[in-house]
Biopython code that builds the backbone (N, CA, C, O; Angstrom):
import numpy as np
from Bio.PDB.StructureBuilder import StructureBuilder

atoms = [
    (1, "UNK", "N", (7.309, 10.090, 4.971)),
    (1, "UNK", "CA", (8.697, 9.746, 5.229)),
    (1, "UNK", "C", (8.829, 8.987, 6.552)),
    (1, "UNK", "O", (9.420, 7.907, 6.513)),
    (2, "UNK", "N", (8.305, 9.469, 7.819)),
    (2, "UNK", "CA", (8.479, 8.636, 8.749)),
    (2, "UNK", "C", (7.441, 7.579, 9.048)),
    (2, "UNK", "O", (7.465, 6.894, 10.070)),
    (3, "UNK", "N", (6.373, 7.471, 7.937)),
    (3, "UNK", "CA", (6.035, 5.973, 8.007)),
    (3, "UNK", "C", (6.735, 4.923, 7.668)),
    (3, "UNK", "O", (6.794, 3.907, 8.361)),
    (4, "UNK", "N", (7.604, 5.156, 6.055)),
    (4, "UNK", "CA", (7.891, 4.654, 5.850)),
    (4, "UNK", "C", (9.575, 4.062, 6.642)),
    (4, "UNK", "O", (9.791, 2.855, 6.540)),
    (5, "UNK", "N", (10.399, 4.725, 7.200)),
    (5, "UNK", "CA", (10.636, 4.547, 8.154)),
    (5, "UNK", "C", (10.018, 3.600, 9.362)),
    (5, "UNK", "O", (10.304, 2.414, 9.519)),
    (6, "UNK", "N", (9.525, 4.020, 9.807)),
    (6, "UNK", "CA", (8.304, 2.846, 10.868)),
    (6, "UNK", "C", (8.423, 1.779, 10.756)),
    (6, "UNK", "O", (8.811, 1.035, 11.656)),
    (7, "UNK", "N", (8.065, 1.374, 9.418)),
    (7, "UNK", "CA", (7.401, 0.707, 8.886)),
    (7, "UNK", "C", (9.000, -0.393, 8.408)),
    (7, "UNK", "O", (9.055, -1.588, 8.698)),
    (8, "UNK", "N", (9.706, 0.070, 7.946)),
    (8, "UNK", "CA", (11.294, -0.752, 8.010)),
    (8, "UNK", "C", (11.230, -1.020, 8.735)),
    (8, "UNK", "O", (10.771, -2.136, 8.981)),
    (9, "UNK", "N", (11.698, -0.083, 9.746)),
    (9, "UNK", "CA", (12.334, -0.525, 11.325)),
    (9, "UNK", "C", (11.207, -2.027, 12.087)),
    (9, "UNK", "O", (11.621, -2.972, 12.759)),
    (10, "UNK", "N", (9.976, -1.780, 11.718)),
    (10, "UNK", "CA", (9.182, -2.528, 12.444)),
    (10, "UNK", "C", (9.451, -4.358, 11.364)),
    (10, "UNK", "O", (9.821, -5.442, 11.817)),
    (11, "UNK", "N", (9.125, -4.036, 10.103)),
    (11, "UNK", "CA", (9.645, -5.231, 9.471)),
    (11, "UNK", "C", (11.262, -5.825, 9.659)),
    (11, "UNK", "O", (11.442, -7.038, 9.552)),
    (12, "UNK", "N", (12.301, -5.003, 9.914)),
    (12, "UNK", "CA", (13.544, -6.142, 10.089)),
    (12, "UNK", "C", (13.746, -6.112, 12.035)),
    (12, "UNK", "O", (14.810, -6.410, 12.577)),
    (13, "UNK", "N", (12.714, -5.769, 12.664)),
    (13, "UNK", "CA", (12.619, -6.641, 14.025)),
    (13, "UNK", "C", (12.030, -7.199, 14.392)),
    (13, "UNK", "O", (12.064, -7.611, 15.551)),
    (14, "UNK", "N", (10.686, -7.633, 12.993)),
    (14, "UNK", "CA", (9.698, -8.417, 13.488)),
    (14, "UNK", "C", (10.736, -9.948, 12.672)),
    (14, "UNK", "O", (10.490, -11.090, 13.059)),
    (15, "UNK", "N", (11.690, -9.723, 11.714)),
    (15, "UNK", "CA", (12.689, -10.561, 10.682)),
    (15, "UNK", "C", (13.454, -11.429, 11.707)),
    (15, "UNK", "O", (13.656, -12.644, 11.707)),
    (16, "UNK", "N", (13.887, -10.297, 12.733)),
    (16, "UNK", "CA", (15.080, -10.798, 13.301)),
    (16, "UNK", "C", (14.605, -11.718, 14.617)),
    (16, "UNK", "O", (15.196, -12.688, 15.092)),
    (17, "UNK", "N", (13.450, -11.155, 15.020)),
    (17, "UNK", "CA", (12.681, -11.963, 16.260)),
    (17, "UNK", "C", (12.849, -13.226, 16.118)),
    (17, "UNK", "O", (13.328, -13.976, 16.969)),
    (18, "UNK", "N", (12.440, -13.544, 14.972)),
    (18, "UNK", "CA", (11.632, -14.664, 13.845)),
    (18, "UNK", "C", (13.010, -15.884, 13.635)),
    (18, "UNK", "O", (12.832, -17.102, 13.597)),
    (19, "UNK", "N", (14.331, -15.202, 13.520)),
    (19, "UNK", "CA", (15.152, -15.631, 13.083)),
    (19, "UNK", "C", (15.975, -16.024, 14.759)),
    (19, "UNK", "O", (16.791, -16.946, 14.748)),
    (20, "UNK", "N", (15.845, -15.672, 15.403)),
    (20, "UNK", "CA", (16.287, -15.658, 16.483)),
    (20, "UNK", "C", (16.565, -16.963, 17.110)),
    (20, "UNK", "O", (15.439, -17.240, 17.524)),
    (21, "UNK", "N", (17.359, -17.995, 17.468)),
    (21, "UNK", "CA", (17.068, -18.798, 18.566)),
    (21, "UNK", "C", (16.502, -18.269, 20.591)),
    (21, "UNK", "O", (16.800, -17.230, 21.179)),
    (22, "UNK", "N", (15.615, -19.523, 21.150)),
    (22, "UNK", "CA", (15.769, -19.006, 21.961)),
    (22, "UNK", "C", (16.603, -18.888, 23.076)),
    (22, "UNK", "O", (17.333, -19.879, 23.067)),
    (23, "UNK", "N", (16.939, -17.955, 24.318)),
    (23, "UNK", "CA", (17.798, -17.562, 24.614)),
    (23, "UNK", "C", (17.757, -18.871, 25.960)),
    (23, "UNK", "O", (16.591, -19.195, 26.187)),
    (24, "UNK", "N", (18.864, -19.684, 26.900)),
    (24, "UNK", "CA", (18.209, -20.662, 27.477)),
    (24, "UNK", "C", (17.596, -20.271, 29.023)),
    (24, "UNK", "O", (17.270, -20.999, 29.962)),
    (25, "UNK", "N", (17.589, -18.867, 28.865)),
    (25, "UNK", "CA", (17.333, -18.235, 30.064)),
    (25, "UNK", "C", (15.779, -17.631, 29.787)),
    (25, "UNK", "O", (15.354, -16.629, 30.362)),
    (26, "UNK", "N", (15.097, -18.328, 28.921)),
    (26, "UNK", "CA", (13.522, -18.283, 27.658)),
    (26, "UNK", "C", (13.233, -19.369, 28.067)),
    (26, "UNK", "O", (12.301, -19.557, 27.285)),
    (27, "UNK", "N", (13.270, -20.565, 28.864)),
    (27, "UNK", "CA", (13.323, -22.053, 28.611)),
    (27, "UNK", "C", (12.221, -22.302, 29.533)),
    (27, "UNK", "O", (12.428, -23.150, 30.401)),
    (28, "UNK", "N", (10.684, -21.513, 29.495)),
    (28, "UNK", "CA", (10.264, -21.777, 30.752)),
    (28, "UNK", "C", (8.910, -22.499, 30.101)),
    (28, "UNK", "O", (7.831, -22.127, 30.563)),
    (29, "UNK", "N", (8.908, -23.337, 29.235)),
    (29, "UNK", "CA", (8.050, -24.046, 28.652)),
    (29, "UNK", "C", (8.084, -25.859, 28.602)),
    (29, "UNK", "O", (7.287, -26.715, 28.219)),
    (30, "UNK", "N", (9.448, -25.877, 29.205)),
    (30, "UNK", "CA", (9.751, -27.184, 29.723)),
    (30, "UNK", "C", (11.580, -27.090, 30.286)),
    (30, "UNK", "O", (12.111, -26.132, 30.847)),
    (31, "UNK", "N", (12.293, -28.563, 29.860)),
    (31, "UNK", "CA", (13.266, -28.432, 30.296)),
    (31, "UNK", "C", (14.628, -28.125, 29.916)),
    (31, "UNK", "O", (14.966, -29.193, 29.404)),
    (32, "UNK", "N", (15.634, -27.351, 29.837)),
    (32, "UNK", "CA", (16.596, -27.265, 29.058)),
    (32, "UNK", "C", (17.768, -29.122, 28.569)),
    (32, "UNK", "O", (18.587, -29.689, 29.293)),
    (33, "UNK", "N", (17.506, -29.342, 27.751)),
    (33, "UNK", "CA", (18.619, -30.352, 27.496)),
    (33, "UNK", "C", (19.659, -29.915, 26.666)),
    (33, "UNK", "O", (19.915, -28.858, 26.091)),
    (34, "UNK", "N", (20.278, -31.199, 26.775)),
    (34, "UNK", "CA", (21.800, -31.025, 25.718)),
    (34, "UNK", "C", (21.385, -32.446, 24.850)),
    (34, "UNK", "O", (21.421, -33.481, 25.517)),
    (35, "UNK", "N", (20.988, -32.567, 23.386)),
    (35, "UNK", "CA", (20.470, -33.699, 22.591)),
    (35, "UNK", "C", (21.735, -33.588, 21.842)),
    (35, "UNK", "O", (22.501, -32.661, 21.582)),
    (36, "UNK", "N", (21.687, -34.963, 21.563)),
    (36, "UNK", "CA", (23.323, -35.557, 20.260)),
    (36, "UNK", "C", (22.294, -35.293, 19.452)),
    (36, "UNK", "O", (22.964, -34.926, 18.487)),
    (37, "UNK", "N", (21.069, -35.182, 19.053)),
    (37, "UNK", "CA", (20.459, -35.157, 17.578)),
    (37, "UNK", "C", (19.297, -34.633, 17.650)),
    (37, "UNK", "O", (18.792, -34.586, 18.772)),
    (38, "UNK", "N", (18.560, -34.108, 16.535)),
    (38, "UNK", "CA", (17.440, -33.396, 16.895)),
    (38, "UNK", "C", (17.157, -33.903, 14.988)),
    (38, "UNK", "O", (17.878, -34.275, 14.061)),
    (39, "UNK", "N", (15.550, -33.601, 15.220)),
    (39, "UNK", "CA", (15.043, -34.050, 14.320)),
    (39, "UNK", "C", (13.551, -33.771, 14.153)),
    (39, "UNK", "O", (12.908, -32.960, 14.820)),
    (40, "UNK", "N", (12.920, -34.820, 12.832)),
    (40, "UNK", "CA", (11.545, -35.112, 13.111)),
    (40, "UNK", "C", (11.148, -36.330, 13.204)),
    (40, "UNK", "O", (11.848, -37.334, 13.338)),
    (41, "UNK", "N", (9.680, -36.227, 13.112)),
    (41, "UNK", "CA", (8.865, -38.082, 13.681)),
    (41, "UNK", "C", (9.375, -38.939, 12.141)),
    (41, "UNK", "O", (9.704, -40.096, 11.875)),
    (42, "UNK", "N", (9.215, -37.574, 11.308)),
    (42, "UNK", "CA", (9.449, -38.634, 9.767)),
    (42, "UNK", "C", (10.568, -39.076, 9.409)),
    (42, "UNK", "O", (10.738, -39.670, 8.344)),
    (43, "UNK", "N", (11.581, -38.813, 10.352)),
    (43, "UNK", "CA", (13.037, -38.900, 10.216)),
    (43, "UNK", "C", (12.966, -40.627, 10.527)),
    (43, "UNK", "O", (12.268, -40.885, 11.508)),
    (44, "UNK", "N", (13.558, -41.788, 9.865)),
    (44, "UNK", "CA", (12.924, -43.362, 10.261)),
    (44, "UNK", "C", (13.815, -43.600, 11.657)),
    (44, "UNK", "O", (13.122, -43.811, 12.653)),
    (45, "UNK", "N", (14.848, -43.595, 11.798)),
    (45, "UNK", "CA", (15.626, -43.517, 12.531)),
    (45, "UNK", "C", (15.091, -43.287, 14.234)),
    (45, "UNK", "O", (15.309, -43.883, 15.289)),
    (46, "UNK", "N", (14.295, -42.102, 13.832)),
    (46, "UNK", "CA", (13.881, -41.011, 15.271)),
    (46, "UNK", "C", (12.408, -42.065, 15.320)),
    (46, "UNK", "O", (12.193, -42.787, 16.294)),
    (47, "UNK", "N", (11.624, -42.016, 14.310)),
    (47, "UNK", "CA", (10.384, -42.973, 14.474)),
    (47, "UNK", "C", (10.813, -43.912, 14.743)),
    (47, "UNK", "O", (10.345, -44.145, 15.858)),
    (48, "UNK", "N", (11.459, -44.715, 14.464)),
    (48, "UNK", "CA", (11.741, -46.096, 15.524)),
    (48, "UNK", "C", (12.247, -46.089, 16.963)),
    (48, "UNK", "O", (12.241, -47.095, 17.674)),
    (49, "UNK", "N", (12.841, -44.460, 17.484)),
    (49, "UNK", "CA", (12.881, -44.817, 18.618)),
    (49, "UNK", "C", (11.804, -44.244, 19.380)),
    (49, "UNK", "O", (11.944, -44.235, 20.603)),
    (50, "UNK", "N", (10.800, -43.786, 18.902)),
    (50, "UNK", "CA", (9.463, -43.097, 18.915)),
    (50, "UNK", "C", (8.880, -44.307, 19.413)),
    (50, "UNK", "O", (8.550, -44.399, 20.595)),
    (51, "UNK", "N", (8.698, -45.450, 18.412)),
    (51, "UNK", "CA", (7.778, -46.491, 18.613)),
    (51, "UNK", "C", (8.396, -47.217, 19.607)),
    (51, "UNK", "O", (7.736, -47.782, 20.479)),
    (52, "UNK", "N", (9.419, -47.251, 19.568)),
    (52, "UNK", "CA", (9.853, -48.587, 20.782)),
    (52, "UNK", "C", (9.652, -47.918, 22.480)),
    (52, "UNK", "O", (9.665, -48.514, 23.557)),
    (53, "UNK", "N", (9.502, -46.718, 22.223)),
    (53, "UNK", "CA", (8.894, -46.292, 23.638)),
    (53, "UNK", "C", (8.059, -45.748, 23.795)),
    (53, "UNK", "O", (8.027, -44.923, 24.708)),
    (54, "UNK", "N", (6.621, -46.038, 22.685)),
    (54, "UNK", "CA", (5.316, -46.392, 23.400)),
    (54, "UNK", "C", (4.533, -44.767, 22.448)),
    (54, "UNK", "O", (3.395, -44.389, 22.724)),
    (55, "UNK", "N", (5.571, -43.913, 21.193)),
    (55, "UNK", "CA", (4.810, -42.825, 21.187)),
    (55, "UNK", "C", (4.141, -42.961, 19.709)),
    (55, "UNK", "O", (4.769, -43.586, 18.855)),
    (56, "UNK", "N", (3.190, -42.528, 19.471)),
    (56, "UNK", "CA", (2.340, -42.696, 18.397)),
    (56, "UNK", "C", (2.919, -41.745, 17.173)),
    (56, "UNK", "O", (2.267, -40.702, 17.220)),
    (57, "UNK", "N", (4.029, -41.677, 15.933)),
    (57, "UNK", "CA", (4.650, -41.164, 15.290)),
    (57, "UNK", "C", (3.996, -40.015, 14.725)),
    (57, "UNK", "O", (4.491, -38.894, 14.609)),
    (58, "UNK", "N", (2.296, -40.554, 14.223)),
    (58, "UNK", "CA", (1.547, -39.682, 13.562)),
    (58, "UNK", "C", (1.375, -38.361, 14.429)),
    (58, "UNK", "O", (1.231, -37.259, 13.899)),
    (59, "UNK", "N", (1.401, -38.563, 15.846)),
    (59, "UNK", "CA", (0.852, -37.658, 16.878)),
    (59, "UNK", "C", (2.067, -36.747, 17.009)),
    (59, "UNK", "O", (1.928, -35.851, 17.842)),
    (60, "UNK", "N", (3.099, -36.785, 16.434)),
    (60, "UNK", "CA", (4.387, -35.867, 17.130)),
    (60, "UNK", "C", (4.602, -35.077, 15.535)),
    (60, "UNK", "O", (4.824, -35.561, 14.425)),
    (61, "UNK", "N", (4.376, -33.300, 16.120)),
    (61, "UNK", "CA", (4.675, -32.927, 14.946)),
    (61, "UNK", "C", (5.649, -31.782, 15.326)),
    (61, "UNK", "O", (5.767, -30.766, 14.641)),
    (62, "UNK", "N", (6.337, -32.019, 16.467)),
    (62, "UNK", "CA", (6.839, -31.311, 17.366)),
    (62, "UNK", "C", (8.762, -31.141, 16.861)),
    (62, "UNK", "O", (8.693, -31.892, 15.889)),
    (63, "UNK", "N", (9.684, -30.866, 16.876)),
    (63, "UNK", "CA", (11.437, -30.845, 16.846)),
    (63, "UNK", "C", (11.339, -32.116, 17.873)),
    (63, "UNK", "O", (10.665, -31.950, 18.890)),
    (64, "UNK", "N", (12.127, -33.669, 17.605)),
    (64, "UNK", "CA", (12.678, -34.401, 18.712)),
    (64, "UNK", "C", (13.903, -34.394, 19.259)),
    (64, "UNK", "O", (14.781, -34.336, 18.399)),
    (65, "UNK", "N", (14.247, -34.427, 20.231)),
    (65, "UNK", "CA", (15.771, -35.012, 20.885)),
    (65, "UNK", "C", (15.645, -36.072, 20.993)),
    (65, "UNK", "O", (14.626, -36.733, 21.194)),
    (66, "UNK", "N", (17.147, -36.493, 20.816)),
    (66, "UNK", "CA", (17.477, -37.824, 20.573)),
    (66, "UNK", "C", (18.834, -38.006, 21.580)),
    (66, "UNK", "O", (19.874, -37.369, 21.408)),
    (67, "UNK", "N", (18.671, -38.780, 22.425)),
    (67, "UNK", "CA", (19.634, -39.140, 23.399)),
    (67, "UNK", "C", (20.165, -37.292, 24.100)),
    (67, "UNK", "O", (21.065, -36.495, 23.835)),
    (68, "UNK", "N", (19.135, -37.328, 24.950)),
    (68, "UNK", "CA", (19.440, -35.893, 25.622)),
    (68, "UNK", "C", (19.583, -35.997, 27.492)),
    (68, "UNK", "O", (19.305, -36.845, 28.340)),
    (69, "UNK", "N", (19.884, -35.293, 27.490)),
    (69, "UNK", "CA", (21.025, -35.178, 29.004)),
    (69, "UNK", "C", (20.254, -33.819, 29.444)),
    (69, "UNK", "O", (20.023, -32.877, 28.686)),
    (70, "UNK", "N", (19.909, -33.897, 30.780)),
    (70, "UNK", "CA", (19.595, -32.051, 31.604)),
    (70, "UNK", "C", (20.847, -31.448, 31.512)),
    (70, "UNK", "O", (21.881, -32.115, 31.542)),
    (71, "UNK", "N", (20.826, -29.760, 31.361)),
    (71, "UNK", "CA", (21.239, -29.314, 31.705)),
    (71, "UNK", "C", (20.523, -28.412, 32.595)),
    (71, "UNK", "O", (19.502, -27.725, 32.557)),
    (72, "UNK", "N", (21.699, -28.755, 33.621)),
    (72, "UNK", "CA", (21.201, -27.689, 35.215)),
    (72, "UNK", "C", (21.351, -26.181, 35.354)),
    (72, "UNK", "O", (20.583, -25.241, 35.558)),
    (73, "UNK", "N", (22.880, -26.366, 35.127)),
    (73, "UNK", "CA", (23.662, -24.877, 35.296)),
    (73, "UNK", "C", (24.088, -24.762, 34.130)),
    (73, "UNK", "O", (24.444, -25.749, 33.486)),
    (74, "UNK", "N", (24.128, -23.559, 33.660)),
    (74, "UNK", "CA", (24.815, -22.638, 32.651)),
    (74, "UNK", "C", (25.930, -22.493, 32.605)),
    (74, "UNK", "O", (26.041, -21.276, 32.748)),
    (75, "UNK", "N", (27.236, -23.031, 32.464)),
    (75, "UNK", "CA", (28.602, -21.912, 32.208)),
    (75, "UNK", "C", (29.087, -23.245, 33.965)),
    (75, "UNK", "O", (30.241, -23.136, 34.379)),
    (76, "UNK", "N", (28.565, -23.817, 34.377)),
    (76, "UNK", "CA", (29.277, -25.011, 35.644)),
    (76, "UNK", "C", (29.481, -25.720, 34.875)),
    (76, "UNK", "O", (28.759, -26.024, 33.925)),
    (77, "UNK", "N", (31.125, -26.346, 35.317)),
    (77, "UNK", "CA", (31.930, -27.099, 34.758)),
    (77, "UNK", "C", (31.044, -28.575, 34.625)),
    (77, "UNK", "O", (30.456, -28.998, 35.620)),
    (78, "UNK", "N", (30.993, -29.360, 33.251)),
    (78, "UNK", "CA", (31.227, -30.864, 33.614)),
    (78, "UNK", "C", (28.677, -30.418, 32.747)),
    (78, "UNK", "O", (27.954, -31.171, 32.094)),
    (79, "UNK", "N", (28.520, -29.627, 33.049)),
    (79, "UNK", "CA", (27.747, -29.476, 31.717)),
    (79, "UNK", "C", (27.326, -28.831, 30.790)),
    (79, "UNK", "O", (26.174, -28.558, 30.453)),
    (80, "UNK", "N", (28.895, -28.425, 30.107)),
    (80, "UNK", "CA", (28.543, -27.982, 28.710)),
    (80, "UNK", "C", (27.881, -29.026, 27.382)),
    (80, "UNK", "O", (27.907, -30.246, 27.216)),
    (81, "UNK", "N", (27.454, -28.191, 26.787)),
    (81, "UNK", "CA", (26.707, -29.097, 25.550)),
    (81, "UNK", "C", (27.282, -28.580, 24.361)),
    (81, "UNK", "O", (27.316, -27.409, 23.984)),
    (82, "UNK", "N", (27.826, -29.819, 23.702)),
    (82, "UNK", "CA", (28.781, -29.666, 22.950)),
    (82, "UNK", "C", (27.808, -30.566, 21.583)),
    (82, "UNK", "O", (28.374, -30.872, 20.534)),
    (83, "UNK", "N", (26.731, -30.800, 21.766)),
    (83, "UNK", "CA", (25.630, -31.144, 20.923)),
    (83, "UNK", "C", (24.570, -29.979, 20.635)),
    (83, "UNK", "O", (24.783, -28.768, 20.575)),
    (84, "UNK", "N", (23.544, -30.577, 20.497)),
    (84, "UNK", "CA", (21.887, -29.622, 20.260)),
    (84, "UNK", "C", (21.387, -29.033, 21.424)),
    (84, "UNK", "O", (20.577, -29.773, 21.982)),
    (85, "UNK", "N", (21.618, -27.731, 22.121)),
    (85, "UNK", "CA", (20.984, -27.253, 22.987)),
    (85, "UNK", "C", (19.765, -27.133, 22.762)),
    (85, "UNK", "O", (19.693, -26.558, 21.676)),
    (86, "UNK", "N", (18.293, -27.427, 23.318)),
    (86, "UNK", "CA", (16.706, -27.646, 23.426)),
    (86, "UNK", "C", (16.174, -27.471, 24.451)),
    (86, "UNK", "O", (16.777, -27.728, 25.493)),
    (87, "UNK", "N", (14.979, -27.016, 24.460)),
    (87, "UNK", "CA", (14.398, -26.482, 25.353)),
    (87, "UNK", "C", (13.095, -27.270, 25.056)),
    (87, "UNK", "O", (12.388, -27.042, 24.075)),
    (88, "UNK", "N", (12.780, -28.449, 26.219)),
    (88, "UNK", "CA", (11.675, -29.757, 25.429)),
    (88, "UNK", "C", (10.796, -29.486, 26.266)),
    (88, "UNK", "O", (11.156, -28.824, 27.239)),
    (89, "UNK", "N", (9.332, -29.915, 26.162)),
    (89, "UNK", "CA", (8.411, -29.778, 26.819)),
    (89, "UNK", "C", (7.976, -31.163, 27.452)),
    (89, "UNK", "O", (7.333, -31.114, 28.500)),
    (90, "UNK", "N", (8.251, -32.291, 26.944)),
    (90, "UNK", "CA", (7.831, -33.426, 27.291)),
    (90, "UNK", "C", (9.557, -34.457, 26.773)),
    (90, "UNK", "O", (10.123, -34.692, 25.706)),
    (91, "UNK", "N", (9.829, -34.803, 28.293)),
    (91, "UNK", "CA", (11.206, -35.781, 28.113)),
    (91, "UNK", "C", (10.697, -37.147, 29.501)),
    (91, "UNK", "O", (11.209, -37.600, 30.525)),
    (92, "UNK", "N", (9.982, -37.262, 29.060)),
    (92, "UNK", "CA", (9.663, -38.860, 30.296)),
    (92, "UNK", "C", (9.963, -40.412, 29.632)),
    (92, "UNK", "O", (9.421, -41.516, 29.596)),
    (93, "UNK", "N", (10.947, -39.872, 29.235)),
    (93, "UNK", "CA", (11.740, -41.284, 28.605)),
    (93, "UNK", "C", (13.114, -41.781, 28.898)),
    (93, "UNK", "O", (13.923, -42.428, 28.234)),
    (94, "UNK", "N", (13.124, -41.323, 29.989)),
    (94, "UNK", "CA", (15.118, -41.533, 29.821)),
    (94, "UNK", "C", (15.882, -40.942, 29.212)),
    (94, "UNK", "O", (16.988, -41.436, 28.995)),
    (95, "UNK", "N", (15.463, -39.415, 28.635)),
    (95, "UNK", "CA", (16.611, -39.209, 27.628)),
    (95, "UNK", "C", (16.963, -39.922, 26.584)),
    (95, "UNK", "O", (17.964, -39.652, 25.921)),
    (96, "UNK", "N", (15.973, -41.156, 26.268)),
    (96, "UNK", "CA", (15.648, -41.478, 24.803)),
    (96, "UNK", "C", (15.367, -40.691, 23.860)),
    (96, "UNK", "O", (16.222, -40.170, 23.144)),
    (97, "UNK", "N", (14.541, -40.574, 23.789)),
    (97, "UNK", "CA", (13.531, -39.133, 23.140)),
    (97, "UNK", "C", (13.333, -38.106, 24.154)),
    (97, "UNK", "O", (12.928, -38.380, 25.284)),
    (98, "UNK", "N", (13.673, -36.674, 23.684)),
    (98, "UNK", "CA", (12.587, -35.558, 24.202)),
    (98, "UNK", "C", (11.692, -35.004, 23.096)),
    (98, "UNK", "O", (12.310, -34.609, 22.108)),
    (99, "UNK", "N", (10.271, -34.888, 23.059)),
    (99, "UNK", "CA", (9.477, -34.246, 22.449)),
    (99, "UNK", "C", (9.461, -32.424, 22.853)),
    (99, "UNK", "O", (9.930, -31.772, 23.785)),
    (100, "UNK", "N", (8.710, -32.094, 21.686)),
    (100, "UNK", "CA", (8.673, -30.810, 21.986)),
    (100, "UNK", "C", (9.592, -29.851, 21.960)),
    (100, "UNK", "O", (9.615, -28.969, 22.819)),
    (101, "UNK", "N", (10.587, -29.930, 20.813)),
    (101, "UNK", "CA", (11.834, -29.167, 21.461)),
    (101, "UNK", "C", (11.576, -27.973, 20.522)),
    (101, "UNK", "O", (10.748, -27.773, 19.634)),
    (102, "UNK", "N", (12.679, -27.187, 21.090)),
    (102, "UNK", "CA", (12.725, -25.723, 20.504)),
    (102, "UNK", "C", (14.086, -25.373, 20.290)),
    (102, "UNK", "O", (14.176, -24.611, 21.253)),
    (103, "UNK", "N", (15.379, -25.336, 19.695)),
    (103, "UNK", "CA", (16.522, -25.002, 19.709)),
    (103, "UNK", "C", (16.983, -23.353, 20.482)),
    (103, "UNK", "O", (16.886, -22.204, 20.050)),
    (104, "UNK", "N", (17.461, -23.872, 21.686)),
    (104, "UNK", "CA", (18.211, -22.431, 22.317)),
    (104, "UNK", "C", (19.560, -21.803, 22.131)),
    (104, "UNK", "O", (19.996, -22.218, 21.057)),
    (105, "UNK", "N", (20.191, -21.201, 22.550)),
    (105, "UNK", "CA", (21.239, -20.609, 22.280)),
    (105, "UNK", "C", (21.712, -20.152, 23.773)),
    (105, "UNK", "O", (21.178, -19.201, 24.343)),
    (106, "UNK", "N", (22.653, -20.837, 24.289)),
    (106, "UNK", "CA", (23.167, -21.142, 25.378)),
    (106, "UNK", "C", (24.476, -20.219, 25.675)),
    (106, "UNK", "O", (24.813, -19.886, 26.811)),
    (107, "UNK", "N", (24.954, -19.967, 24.846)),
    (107, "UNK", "CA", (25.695, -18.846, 24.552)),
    (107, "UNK", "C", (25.291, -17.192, 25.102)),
    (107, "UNK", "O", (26.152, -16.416, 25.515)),
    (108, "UNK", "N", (24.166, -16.935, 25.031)),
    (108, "UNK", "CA", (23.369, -15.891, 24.798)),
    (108, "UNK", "C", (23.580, -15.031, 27.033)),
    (108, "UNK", "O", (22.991, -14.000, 27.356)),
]
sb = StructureBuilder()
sb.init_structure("model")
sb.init_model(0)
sb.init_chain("A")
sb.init_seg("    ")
for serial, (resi, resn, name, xyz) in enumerate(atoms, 1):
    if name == "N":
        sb.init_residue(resn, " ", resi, " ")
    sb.init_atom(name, np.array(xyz, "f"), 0.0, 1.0, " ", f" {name:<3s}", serial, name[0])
structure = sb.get_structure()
């Protein structure tokens, strides 16, 4: 009886982990942005702005941002993100592209 027990409890929090966004106060794997779009390399749209700044499409198998902005502060006026909150690992483009992203929850 109390395995099976256990054994629930341990499957719908390993469910919910899983399901979870991360929290942006989790963001320590690169930088928090605010993206108008998020995507992939196969998306044509996102690959063309992939190629026009130098990144190899095949090589990105990563979530992209697409036209993304830092966010600094949390909850300070003037930058809320009213787009795709991300948490990118590689953005050395201008906020063209960020690679690497992870969707956060800014809210949290």
């Amino acid at each position: 009886m109390q395995f099976k027990l256990l054994a629930s409890t341990l499957a719908v929090a390993a469910t919910l982990a899983a399901a979870t966004d991360l929290p942006a106060s989790q963001c320590n794997t690169g930088n928090l942005q605010c993206c108008n779009t998020t995507g992939t390399a196969k998306d044509s749209a996102i690959a063309g702005l992939l190629a026009l700044v130098g990144v190899v499409v095949q090589d990105v198998t990563a979530i992209v941002g697409v036209t993304c902005t830092p966010i600094s502060v949390i909850g300070v006026g003037g930058n809320s993100c009213t787009a795709q909150p991300v948490c990118c690992t590689n953005n050395q483009f201008n906020g063209v592209v960020a690679l690497g992203c992870t969707p956060v929850n800014i809210n949290l």
